[in-house]
C-alpha positions in Angstrom: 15.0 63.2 -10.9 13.5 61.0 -8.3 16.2 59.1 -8.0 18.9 61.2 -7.5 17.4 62.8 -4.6 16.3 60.0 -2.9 19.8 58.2 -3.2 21.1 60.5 -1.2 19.1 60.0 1.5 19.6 55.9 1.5 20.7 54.4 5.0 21.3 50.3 5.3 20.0 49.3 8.5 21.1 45.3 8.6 22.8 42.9 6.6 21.0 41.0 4.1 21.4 37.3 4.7 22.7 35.6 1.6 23.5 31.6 0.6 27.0 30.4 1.6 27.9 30.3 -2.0 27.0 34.2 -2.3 29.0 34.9 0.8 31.5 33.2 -0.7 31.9 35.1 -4.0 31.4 38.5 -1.8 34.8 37.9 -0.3 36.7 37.4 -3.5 35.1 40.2 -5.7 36.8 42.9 -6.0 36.5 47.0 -6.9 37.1 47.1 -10.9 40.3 49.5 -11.4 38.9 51.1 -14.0 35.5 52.3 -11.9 35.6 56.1 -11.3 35.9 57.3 -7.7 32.7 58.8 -7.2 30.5 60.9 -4.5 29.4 58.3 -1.8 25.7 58.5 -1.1 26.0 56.2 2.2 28.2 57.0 5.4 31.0 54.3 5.1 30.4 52.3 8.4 26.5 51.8 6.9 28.5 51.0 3.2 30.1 48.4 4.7 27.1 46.3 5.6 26.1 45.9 2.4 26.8 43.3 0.1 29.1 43.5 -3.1 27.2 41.1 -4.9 23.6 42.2 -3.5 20.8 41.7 -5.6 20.3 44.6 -7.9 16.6 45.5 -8.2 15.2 46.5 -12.1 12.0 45.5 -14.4 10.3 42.9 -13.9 11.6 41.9 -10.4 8.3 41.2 -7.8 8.5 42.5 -4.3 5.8 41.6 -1.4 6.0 44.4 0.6 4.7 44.8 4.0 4.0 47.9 6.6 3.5 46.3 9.9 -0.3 46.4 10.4 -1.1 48.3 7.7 -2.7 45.2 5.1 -4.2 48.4 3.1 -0.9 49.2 2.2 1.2 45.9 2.3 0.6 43.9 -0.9 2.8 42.3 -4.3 4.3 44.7 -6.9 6.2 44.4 -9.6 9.0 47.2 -10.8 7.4 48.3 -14.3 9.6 48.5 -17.8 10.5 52.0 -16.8 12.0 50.9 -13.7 8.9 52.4 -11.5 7.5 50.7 -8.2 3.7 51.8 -7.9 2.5 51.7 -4.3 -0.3 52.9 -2.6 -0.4 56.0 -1.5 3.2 56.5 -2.7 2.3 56.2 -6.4 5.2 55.8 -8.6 8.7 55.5 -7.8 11.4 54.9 -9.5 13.7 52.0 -7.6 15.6 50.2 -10.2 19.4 49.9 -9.8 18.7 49.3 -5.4 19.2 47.1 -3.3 16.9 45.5 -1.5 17.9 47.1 1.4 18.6 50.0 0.4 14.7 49.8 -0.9 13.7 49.5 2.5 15.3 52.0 3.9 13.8 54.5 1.1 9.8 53.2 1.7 10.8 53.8 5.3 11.2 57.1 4.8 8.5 57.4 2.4 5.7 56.3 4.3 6.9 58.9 7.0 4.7 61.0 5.6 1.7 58.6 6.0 2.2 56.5 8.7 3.8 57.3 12.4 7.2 55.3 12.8 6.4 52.9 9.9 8.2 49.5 9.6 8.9 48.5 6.2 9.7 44.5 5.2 10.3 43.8 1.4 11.5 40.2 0.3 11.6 39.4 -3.5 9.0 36.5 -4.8 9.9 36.8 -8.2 12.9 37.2 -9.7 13.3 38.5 -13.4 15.3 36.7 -15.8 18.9 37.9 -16.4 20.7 39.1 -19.3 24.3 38.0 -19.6 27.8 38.6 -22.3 29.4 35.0 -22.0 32.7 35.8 -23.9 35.8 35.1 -24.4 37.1 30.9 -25.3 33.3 29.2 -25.7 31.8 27.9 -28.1 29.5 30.6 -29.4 30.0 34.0 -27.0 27.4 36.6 -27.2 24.5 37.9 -25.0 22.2 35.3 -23.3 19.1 35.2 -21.7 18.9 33.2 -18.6 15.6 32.3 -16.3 15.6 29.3 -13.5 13.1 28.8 -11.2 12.1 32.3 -10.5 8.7 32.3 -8.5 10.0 32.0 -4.7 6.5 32.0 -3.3 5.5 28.9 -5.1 8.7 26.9 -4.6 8.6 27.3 -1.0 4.8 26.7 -0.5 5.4 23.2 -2.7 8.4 22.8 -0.4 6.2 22.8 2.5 3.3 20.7 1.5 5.1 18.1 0.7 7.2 17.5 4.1 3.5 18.6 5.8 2.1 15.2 4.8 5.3 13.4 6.7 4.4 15.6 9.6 7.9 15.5 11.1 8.6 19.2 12.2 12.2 18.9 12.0 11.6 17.5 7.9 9.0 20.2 7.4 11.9 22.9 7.9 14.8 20.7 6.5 12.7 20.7 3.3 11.6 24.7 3.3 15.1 25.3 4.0 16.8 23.0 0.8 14.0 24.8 -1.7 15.5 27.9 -0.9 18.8 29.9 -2.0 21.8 28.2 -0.1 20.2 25.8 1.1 21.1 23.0 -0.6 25.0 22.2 -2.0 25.7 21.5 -6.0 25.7 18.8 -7.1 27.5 18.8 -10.5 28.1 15.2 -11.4 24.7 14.4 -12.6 23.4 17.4 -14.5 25.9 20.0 -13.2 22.7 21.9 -11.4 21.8 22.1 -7.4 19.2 23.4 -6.4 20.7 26.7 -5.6 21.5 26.5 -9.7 18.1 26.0 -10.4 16.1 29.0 -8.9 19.4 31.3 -9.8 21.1 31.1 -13.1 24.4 30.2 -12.5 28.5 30.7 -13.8 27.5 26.9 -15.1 24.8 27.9 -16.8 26.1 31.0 -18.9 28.8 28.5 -20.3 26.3 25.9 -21.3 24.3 28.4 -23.0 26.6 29.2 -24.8 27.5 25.9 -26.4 30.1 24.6 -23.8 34.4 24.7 -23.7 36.7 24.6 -27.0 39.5 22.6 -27.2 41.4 25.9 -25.9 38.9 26.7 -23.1 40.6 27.5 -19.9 38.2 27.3 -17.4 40.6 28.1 -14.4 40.5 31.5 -15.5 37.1 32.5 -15.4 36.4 36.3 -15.2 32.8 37.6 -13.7 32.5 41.9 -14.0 29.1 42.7 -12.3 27.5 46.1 -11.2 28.0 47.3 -8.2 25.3 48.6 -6.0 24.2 52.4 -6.0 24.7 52.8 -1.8 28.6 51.7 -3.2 28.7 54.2 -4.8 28.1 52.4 -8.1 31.0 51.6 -11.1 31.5 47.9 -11.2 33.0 44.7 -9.6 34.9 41.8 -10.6 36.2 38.2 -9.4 38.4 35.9 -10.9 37.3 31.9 -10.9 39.1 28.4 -10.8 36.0 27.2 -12.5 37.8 23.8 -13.7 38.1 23.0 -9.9 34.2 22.6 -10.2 34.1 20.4 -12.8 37.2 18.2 -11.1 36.6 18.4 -7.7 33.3 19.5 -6.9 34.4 22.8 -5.4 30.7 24.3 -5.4 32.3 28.1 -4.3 33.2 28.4 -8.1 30.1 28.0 -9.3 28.8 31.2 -8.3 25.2 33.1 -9.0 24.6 35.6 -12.1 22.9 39.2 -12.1 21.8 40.8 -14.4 24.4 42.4 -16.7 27.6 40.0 -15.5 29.9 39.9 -18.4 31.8 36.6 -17.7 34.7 36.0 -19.9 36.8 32.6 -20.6 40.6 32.8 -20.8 42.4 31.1 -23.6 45.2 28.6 -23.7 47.9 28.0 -26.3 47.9 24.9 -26.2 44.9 22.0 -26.4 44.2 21.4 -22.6 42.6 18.0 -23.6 42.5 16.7 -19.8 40.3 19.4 -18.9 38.1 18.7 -22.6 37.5 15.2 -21.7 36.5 16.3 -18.2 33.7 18.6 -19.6 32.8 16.3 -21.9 32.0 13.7 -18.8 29.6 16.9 -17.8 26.3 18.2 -19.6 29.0 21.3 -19.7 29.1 20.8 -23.6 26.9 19.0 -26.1 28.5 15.3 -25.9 29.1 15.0 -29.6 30.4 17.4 -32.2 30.4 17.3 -36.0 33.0 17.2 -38.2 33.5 16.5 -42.0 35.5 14.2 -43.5 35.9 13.7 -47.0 38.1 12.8 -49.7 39.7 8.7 -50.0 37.2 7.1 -47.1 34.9 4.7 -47.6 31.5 7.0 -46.4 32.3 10.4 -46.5 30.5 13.3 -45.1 29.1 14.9 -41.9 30.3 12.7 -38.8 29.4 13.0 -35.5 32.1 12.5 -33.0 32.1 12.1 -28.9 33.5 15.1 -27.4 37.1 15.1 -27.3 37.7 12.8 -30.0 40.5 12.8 -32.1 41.5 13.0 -36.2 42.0 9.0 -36.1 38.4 8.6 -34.7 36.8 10.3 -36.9 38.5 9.2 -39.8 37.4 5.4 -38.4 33.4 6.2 -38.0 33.6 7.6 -41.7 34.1 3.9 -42.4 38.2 4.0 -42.3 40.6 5.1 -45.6 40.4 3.3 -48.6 43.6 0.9 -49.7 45.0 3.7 -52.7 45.3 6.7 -50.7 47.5 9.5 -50.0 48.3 11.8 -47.3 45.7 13.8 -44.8 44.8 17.5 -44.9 43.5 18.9 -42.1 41.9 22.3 -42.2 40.5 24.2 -39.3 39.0 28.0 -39.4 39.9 30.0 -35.8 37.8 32.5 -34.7 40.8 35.4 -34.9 40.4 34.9 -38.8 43.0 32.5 -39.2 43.4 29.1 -40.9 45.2 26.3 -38.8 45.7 23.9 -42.3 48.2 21.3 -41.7 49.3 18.4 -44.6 51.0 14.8 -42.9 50.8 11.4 -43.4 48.0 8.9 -42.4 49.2 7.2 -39.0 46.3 5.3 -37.2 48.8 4.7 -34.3 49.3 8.4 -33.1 48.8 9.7 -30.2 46.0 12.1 -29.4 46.6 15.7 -30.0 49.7 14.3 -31.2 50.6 17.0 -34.7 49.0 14.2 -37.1 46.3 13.4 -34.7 44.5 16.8 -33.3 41.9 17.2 -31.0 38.9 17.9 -33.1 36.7 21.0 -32.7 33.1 21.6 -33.8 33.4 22.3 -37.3 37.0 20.9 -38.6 37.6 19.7 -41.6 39.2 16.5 -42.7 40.6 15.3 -46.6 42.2 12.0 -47.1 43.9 13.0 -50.7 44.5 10.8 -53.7 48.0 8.9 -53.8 49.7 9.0 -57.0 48.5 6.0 -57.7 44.9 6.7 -57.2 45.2 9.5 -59.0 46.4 8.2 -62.1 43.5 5.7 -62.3 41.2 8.7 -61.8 42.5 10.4 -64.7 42.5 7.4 -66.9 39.1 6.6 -66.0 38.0 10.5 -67.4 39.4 10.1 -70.4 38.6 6.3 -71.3 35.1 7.0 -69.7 33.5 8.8 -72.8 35.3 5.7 -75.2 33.6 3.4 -73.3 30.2 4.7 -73.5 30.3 5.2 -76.7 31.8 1.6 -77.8 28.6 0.7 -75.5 26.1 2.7 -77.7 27.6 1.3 -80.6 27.4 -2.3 -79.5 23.9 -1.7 -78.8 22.7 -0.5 -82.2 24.5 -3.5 -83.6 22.4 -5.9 -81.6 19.2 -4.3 -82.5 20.3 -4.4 -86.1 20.3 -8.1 -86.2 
């Protein structure tokens, strides 16, 4: 195939610049264990110039490619469904799963053929949209499809027409410079996204998607596995986040950009962390309210919408509070291991949150204020005296019409 001989021949000649936040996560990726040692296609001092967590090239993605001086041959391309770059001259080739470096260095020797000493530039102008597994503690893990602010060309051509009209040199590259990766910082206390966030999908992101943090979440283990590059020698990489430092102090080197085919995964606690809930809930991390369902001796039962973080007590006040005859609480919530977490105590409007007879309250739980003997007993007497009465009702009727 194609590919497999012209990996082989694939030398990195510089370092691709990437954001501070990128740099960042390059240093504290590391080799997976489980990757198989492999055949390395590059000589190691030209491996180690490129990137762990270098863009990985595959459908969709759009290059502007340029030979020096060649316009007839320079242009925009897009890599095809099946992974094939169609260029002139060159026709078809097959480039995803490459660097953009590494891409370079292949059309280099490509054009050999064609052109004397060619000199090859390729920078991406539009990036596809990624496809990521958010697992593990969220709300609702599975597969998600994730876009931002893909078109480079455009963003960085608005960029520049609107610090033109200032026309203030120094603004006009301050301004290209903060609509590009890196160069701006996040920003997560109003919406969580920087600008960085919004052309890339970020670790942010992925959780929000997928419905935000549970009441187990434990956001300073966040685990990212990514692919590695090809002139790597392929397998996969991984890095382990404090992503709660994000969310509590603003430390922006968490927060770091998704590829295409991360599988991030959310450790588990055993216990409610509910400082960290109410934290996320202070964020667009998670929805702000959850619904719950309480029914049973309050005054209006039914679906209840509760602020995130809330606890049994609160939610048993916004369904309009316990009627006087009542008896104890059973709460009932359905884990997603299969289990039942059902628990039967007495009504205390005092307790503490998270407290055993006060839980944190997840999407979905379940909340019964049951009859007191008391209550009960009128219950029943009112089944069996109901049918008397309507009938001593009937019969007073047909009297009245008699007369």
């Amino acid at each position: 195939m194609l590919k497999t001989r012209f990996l082989s021949a694939i030398a990195v000649g510089a370092l691709i610049a990437l954001p501070p936040v990128a740099v960042k996560a390059q240093q504290i990726f590391e080799i997976e264990e489980t990757t198989t040692t492999q055949e390395q296609p590059l000589p190691l001092e030209q491996r180690a110039q490129i990137s762990y967590d270098a863009y990985i090239l595959g459908p969709g993605d759009g290059l502007q490619i340029e030979l020096l001086d060649l316009p007839k041959l320079s242009g925009t391309f897009s890599i095809g469904p099946d992974g094939t770059l169609y260029l002139p001259r060159l026709r078809a080739l097959y480039v995803e799963g490459l660097s953009v470096e590494e891409l370079r260095y292949f059309l280099t020797q490509q054009f050999r053929t064609y052109v004397r000493d060619p000199q090859v530039y390729v920078r991406p102008v539009t990036y596809r949209p990624i496809r990521v597994y958010v697992g593990g503690e969220v709300r609702r893990p599975g597969y998600y499809t994730l876009s931002g602010a893909n078109d480079l060309t455009r963003i960085s051509e608005s960029a520049e027409t609107n610090v033109l009209a200032r026309g203030n040199p120094t603004e006009i590259a301050r301004g290209v410079l903060r609509q590009l990766p890196g160069g701006a910082s996040q920003n997560p206390g109003s919406n969580g996204l920087s600008t960085f966030g919004a052309l890339f999908p970020t670790v942010f992101d992925a959780i929000r998607t997928a419905q935000g943090v549970t009441p187990y979440s434990k956001l300073s283990e966040v685990q990212v596995t990514r692919r590695r590059a090809e002139g790597l020698g392929g397998g996969h990489i991984r890095t382990n986040l404090d992503f709660l430092s994000l969310i509590t102090e603003g430390n922006e080197s968490q927060n770091i950009r998704l590829f295409d085919g991360d599988v991030l995964s959310v450790g588990r606690s055993s216990v409610v962390l509910k400082d960290q809930l109410l934290k996320a809930g202070q964020s667009n991390l998670s929805p702000q309210f959850l619904e719950v369902f309480v029914t049973g001796r309050v005054n209006i039962p039914g679906g209840v919408q509760v602020p995130q973080g809330s606890s049994l007590n609160q939610a048993i006040s916004l369904a309009g509070g316990v009627k006087i005859i009542k008896g104890k609480v059973e709460f009932v919530r359905f884990n997603r291991e299969g289990t039942i977490d059902r628990r039967i105590f007495a009504y205390q409007p005092g307790a503490a949150a998270d407290a055993p007879n006060n839980p944190v309250l997840a999407a979905g739980d379940l909340i019964r204020v049951q009859d007191s003997l008391l209550s009960g007993t009128v219950g029943v007497l009112n089944e069996l005296t109901g049918p008397f009465v309507g009938l001593y009702s009937v019969y007073s009727l047909f009297n009245e019409v008699g007369k």
